[in-house]
PyMOL commands that place a pseudoatom at each C-alpha (Angstrom):
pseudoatom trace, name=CA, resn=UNK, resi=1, chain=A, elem=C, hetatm=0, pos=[-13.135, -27.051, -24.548]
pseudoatom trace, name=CA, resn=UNK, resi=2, chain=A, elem=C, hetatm=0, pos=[-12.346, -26.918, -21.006]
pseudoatom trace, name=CA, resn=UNK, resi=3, chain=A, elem=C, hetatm=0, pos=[-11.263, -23.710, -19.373]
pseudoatom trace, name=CA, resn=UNK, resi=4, chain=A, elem=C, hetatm=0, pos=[-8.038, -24.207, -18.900]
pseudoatom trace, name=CA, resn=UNK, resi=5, chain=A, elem=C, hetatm=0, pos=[-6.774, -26.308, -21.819]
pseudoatom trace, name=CA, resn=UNK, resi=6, chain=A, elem=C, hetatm=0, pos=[-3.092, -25.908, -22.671]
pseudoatom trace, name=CA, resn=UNK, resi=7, chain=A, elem=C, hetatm=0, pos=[-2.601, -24.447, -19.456]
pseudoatom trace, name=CA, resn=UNK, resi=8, chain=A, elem=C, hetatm=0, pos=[0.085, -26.057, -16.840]
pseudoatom trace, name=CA, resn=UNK, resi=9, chain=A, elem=C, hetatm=0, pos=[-0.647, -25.547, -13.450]
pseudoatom trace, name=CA, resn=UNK, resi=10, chain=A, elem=C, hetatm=0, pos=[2.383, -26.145, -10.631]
pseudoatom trace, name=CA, resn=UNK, resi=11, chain=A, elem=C, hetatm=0, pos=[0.266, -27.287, -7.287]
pseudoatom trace, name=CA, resn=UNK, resi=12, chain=A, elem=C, hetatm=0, pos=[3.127, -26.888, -4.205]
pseudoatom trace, name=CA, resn=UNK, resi=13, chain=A, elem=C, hetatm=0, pos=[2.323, -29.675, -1.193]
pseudoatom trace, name=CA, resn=UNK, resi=14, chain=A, elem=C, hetatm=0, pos=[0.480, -31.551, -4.234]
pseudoatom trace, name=CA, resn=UNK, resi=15, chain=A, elem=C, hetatm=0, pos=[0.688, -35.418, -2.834]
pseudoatom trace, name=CA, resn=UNK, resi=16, chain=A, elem=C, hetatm=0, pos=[-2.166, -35.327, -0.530]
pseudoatom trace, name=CA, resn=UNK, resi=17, chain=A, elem=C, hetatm=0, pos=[-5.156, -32.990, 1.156]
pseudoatom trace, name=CA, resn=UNK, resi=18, chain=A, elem=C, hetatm=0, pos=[-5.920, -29.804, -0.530]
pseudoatom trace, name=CA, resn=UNK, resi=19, chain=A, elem=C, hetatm=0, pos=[-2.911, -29.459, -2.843]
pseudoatom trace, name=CA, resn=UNK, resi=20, chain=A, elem=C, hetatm=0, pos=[-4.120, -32.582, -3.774]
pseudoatom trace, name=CA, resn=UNK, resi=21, chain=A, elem=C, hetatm=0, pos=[-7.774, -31.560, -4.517]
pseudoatom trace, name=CA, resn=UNK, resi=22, chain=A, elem=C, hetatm=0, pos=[-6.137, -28.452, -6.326]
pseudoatom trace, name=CA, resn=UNK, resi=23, chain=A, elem=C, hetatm=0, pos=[-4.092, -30.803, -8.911]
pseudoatom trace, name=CA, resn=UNK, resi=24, chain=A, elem=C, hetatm=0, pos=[-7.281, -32.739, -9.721]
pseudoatom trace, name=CA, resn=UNK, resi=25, chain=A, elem=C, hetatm=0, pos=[-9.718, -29.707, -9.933]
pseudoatom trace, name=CA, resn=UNK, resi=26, chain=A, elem=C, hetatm=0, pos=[-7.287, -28.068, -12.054]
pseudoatom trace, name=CA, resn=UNK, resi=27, chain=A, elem=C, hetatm=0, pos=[-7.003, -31.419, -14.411]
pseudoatom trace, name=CA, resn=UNK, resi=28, chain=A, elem=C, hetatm=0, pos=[-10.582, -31.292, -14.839]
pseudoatom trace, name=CA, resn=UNK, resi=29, chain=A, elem=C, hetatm=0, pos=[-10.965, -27.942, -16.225]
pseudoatom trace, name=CA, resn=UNK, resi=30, chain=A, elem=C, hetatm=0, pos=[-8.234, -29.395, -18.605]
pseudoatom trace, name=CA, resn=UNK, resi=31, chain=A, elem=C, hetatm=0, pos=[-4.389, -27.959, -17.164]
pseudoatom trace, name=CA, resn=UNK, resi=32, chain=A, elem=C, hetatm=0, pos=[-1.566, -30.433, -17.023]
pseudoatom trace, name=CA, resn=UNK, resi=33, chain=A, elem=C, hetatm=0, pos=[-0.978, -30.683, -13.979]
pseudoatom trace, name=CA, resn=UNK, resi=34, chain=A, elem=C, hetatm=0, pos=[2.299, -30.769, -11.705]
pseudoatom trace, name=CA, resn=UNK, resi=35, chain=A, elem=C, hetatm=0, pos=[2.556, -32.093, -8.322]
pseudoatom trace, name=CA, resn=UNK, resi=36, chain=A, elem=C, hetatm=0, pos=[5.190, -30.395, -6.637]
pseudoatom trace, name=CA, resn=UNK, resi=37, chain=A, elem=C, hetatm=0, pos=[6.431, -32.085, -2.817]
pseudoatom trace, name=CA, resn=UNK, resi=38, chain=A, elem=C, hetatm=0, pos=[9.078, -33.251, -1.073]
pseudoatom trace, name=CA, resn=UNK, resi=39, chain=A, elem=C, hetatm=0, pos=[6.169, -35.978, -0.501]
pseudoatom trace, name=CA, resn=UNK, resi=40, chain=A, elem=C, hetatm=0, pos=[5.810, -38.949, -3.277]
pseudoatom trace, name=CA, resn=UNK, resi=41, chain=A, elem=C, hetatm=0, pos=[3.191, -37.549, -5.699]
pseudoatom trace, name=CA, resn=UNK, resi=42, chain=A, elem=C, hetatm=0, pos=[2.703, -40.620, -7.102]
pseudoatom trace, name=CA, resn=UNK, resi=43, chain=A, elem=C, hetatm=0, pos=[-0.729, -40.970, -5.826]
pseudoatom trace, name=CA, resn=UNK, resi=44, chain=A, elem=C, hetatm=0, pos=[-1.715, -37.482, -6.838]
pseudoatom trace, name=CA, resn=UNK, resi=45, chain=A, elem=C, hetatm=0, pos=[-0.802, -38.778, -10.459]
pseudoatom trace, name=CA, resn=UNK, resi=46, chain=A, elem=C, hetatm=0, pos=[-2.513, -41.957, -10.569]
pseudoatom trace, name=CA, resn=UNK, resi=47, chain=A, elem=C, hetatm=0, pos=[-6.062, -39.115, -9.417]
pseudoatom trace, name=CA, resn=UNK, resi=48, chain=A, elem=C, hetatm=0, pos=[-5.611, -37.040, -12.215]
pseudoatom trace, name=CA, resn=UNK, resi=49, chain=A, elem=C, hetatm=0, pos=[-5.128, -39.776, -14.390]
pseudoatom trace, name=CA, resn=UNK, resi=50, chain=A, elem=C, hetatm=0, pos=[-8.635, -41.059, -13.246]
pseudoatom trace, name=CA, resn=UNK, resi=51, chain=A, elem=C, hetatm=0, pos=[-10.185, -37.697, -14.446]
pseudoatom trace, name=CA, resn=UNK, resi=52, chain=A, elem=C, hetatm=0, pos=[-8.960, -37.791, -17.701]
pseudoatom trace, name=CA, resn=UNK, resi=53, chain=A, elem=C, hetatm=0, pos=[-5.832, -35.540, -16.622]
pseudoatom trace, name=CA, resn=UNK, resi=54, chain=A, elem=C, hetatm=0, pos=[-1.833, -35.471, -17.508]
pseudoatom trace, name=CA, resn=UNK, resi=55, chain=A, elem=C, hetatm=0, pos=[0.264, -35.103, -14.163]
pseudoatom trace, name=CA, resn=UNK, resi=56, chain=A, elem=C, hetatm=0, pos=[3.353, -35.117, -13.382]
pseudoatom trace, name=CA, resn=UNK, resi=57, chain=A, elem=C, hetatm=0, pos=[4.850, -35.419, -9.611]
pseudoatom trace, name=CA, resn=UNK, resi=58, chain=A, elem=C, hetatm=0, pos=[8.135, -33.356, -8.849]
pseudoatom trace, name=CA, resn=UNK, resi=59, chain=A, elem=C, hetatm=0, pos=[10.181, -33.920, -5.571]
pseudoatom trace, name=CA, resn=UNK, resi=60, chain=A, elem=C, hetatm=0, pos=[10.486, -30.229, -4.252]
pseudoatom trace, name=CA, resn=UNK, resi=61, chain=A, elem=C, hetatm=0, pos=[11.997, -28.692, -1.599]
pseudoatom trace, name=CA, resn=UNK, resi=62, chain=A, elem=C, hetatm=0, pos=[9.962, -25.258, -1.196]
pseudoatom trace, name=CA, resn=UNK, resi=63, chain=A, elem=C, hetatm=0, pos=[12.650, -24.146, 1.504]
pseudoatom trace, name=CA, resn=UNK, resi=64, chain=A, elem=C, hetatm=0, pos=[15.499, -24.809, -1.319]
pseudoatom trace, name=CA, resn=UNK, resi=65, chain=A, elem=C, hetatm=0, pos=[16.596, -22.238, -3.782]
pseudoatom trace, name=CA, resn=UNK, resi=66, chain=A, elem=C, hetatm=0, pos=[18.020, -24.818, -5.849]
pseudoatom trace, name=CA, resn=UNK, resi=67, chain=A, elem=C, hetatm=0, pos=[14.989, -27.157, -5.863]
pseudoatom trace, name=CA, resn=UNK, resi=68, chain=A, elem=C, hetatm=0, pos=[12.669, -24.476, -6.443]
pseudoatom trace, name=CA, resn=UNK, resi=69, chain=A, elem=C, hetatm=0, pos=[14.824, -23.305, -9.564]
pseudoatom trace, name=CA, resn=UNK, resi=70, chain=A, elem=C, hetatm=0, pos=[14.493, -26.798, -10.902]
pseudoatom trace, name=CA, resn=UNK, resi=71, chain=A, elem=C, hetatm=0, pos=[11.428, -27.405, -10.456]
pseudoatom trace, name=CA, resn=UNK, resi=72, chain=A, elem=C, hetatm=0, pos=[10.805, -24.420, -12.535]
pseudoatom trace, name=CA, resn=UNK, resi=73, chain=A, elem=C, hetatm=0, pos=[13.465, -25.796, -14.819]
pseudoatom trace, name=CA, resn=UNK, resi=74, chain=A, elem=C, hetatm=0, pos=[11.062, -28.904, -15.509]
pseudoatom trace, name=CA, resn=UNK, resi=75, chain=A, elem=C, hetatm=0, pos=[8.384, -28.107, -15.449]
pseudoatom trace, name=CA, resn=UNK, resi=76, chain=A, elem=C, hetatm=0, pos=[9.120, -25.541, -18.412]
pseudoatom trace, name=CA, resn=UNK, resi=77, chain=A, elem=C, hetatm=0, pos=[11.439, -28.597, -20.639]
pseudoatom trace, name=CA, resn=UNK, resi=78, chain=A, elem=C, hetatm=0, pos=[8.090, -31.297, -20.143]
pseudoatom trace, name=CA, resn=UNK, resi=79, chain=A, elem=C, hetatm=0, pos=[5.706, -28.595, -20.834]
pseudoatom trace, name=CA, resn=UNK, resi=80, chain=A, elem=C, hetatm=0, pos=[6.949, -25.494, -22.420]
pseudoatom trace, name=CA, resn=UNK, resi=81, chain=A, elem=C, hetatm=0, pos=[5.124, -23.032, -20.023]
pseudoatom trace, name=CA, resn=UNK, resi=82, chain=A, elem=C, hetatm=0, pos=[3.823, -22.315, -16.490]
pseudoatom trace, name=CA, resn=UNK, resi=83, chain=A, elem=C, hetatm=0, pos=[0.646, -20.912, -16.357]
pseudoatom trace, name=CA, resn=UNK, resi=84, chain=A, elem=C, hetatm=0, pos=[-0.402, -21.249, -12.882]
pseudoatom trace, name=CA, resn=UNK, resi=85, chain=A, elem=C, hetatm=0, pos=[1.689, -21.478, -9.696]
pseudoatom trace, name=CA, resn=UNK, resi=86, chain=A, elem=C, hetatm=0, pos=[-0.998, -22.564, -6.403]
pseudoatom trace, name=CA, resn=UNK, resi=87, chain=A, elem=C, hetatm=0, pos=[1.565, -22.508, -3.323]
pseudoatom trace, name=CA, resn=UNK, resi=88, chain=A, elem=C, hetatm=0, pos=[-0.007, -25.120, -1.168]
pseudoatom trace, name=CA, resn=UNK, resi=89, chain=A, elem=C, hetatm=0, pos=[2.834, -26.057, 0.368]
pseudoatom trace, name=CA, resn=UNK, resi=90, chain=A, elem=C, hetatm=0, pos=[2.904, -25.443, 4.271]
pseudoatom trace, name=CA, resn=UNK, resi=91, chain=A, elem=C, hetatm=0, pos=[2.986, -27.034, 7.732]
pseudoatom trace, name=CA, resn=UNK, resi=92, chain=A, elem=C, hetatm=0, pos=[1.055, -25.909, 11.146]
pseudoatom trace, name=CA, resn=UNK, resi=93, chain=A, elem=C, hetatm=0, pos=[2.292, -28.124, 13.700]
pseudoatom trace, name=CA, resn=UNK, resi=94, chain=A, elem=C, hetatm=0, pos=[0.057, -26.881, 17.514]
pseudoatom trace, name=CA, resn=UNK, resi=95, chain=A, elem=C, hetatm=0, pos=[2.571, -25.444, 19.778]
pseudoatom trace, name=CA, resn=UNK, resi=96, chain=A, elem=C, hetatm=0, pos=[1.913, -23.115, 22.704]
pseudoatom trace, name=CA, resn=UNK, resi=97, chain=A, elem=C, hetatm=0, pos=[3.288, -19.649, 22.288]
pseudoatom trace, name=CA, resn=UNK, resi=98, chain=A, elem=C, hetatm=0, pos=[5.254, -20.579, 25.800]
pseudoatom trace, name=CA, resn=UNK, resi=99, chain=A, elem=C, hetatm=0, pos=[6.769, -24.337, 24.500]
pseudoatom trace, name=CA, resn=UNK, resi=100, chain=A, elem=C, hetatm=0, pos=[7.755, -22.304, 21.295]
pseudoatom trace, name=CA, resn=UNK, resi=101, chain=A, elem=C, hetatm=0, pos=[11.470, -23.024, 20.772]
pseudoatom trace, name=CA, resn=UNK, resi=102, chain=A, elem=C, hetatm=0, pos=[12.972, -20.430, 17.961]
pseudoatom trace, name=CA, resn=UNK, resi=103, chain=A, elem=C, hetatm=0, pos=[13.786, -23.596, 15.814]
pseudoatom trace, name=CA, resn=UNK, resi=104, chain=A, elem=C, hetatm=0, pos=[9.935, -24.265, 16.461]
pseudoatom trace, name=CA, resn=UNK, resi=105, chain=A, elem=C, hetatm=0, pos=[9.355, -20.753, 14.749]
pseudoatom trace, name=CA, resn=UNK, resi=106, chain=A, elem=C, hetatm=0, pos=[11.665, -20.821, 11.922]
pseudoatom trace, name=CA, resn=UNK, resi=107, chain=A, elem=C, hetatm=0, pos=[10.596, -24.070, 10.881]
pseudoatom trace, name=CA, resn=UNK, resi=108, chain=A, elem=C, hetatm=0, pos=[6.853, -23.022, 10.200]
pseudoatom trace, name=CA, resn=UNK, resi=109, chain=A, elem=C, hetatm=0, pos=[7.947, -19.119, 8.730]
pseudoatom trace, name=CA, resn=UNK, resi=110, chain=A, elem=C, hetatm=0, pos=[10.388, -20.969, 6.309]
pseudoatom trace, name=CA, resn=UNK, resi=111, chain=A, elem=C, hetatm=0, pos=[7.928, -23.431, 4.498]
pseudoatom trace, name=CA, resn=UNK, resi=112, chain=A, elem=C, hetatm=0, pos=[5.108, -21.561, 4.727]
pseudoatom trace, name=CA, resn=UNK, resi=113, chain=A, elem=C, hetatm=0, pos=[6.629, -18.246, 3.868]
pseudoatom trace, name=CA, resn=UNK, resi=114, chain=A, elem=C, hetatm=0, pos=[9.819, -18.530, 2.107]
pseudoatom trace, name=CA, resn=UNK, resi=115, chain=A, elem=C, hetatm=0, pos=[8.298, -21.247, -0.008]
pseudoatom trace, name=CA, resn=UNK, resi=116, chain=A, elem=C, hetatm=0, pos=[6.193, -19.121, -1.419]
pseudoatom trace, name=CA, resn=UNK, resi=117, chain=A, elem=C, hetatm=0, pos=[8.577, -16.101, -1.791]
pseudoatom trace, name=CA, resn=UNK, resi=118, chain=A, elem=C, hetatm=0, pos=[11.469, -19.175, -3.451]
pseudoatom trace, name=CA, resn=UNK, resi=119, chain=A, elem=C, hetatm=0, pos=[8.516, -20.935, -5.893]
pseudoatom trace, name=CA, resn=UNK, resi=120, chain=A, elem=C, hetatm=0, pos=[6.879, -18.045, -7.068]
pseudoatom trace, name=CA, resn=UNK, resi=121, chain=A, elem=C, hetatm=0, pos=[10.225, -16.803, -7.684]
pseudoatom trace, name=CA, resn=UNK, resi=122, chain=A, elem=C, hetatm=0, pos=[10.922, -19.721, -9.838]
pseudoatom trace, name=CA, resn=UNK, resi=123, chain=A, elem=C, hetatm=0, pos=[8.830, -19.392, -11.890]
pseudoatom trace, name=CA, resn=UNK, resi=124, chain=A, elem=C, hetatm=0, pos=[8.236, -15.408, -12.187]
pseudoatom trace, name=CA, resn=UNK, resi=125, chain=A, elem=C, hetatm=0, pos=[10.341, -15.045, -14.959]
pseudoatom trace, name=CA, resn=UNK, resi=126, chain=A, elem=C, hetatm=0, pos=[8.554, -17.693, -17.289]
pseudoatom trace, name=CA, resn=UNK, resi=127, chain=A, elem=C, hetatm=0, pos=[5.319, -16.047, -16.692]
pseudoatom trace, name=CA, resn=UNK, resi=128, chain=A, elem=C, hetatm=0, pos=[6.682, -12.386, -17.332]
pseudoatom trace, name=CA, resn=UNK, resi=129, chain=A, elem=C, hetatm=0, pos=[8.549, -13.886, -20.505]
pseudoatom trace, name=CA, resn=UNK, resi=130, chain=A, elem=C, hetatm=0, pos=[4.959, -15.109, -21.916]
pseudoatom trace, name=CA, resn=UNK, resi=131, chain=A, elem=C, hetatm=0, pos=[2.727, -12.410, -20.694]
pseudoatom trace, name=CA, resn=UNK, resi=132, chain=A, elem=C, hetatm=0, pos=[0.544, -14.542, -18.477]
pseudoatom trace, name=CA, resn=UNK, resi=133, chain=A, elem=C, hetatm=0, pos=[0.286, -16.167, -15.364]
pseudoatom trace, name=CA, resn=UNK, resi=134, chain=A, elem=C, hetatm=0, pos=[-1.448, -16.698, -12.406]
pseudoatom trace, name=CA, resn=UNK, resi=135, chain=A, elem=C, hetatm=0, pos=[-0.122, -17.010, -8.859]
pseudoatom trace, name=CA, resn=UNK, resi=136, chain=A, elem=C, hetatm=0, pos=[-2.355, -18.059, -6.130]
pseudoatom trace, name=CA, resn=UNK, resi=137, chain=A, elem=C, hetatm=0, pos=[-1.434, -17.766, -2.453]
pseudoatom trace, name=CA, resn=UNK, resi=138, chain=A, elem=C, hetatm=0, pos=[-2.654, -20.083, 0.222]
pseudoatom trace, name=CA, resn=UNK, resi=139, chain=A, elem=C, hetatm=0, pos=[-3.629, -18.043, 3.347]
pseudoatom trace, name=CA, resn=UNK, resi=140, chain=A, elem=C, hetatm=0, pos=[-6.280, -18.875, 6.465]
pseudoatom trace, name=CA, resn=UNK, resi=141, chain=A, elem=C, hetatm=0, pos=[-9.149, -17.121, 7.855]
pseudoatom trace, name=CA, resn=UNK, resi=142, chain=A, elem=C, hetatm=0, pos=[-7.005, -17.493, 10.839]
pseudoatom trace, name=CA, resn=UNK, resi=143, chain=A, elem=C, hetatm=0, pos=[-5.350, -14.436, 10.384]
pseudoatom trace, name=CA, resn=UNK, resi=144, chain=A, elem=C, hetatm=0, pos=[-8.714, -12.548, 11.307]
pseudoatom trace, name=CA, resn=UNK, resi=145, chain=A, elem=C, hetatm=0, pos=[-9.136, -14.086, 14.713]
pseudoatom trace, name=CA, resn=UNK, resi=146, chain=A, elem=C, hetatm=0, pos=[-5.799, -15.548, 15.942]
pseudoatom trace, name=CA, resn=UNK, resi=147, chain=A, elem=C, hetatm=0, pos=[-6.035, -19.392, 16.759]
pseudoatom trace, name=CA, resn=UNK, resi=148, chain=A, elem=C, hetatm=0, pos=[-4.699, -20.816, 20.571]
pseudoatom trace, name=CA, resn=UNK, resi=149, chain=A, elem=C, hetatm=0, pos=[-1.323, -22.988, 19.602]
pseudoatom trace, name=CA, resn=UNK, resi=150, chain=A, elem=C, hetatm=0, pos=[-0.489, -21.447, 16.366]
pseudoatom trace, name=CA, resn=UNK, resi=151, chain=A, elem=C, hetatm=0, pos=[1.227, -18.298, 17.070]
pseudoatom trace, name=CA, resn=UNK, resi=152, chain=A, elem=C, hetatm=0, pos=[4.024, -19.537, 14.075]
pseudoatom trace, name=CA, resn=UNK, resi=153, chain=A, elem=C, hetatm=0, pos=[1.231, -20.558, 11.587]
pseudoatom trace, name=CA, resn=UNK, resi=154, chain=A, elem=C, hetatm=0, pos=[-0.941, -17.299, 11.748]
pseudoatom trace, name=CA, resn=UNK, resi=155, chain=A, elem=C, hetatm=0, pos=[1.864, -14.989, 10.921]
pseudoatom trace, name=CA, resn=UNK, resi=156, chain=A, elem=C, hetatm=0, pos=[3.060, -16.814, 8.271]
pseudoatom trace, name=CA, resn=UNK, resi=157, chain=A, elem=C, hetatm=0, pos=[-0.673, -16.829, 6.852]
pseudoatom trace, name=CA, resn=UNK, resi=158, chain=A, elem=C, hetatm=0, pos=[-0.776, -13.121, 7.342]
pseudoatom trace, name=CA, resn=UNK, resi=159, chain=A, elem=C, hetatm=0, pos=[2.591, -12.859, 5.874]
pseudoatom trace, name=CA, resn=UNK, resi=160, chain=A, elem=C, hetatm=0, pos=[0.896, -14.381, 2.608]
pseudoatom trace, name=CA, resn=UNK, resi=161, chain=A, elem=C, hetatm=0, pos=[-1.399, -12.145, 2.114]
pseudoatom trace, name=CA, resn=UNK, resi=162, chain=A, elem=C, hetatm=0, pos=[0.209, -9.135, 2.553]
pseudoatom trace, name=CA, resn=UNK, resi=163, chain=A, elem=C, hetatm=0, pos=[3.071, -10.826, 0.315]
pseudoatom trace, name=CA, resn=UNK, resi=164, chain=A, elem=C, hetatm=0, pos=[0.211, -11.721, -2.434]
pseudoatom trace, name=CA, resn=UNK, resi=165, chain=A, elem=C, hetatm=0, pos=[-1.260, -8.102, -2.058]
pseudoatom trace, name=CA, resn=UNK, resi=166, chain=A, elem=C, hetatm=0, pos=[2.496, -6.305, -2.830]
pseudoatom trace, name=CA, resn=UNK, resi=167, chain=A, elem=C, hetatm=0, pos=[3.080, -8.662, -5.641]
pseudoatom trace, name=CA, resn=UNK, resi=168, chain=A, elem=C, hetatm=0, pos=[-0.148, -8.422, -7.242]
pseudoatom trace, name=CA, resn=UNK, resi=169, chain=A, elem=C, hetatm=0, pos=[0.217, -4.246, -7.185]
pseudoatom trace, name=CA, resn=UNK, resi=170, chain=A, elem=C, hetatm=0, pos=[3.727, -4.793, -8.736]
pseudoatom trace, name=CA, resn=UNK, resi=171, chain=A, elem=C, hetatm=0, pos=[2.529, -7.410, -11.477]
pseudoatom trace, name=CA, resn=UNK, resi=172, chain=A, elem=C, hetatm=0, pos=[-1.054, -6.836, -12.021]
pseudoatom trace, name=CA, resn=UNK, resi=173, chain=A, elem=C, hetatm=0, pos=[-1.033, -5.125, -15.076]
pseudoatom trace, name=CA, resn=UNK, resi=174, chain=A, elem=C, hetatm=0, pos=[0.995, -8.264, -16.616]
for i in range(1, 174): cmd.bond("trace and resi %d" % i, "trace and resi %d" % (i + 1))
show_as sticks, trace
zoom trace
């Protein structure tokens, strides 16, 4: 028996790159597997099918309340639980600190930040309700040593783990 059999695993940014890597890993240690984007997740699928897997792609909006909420909504209707939330989603587009418009800013604190704080509220309550779950945060070792260009990106990655750190004193014990 694989590790995680019966376990469903959410994967945010799941279409392509890492989140992608994170949807098949988790299918091969046995999770169903949900590829959560606002990218086609098709592809990410058609992987996990390839490794034996069950998938399922979701078009998400992790800056939506609403989107989030449904996605939770789902994901627990297909599956009847949600074991494991991996927030993947995120953007780091290289701006200098001095081109940096405030829209520039906003853009990169409210997918990388507040769709973390919006998923994992999602699906909070489902995990609570069945006494398990396990939420893993996406940061960078960039928040260590700064990185030229990304002045938005490394304080939303620092943001994450002090985020993951509070949350995981408030709901450790569960």
């Amino acid at each position: 028996m694989s590790r995680l059999e019966g376990r469903v695993a959410v994967v945010t940014g799941g279409a392509k790159g890492i989140g992608q890597a994170f949807c098949v890993g988790l299918a091969k240690e046995g999770a169903k597997v949900v590829a959560a984007d606002i990218l086609d997740g098709s592809h990410t699928v058609d992987k996990v099918k390839e490794v034996g897997g069950e998938a399922l792609a979701l078009k998400v909006d992790v800056t939506s309340e609403p989107s989030a909420q449904e996605m939770a909504e789902t994901v627990m209707e297909k599956f009847g639980r949600i074991d494991i939330l991996v927030n993947n989603a995120g953007i780091y587009p290289a701006l200098p600190f001095k081109d940096m418009s405030y829209a520039d800013w906003k853009i990169v604190l409210t997918i990388n930040l507040d769709g973390i704080f919006l998923c994992t509220k999602a699906v909070y309550p489902h995990m609570m309700a069945q006494e398990y779950g396990r939420i893993v945060n996406i940061s960078s070792g960039t928040v260590f040593l700064g990185s030229p260009n990304f002045a938005h990106y490394v304080t939303t990655k620092a943001g994450v783990i002090g985020f993951t750190r509070t949350l995981a004193s408030e709901s450790g014990e569960y």
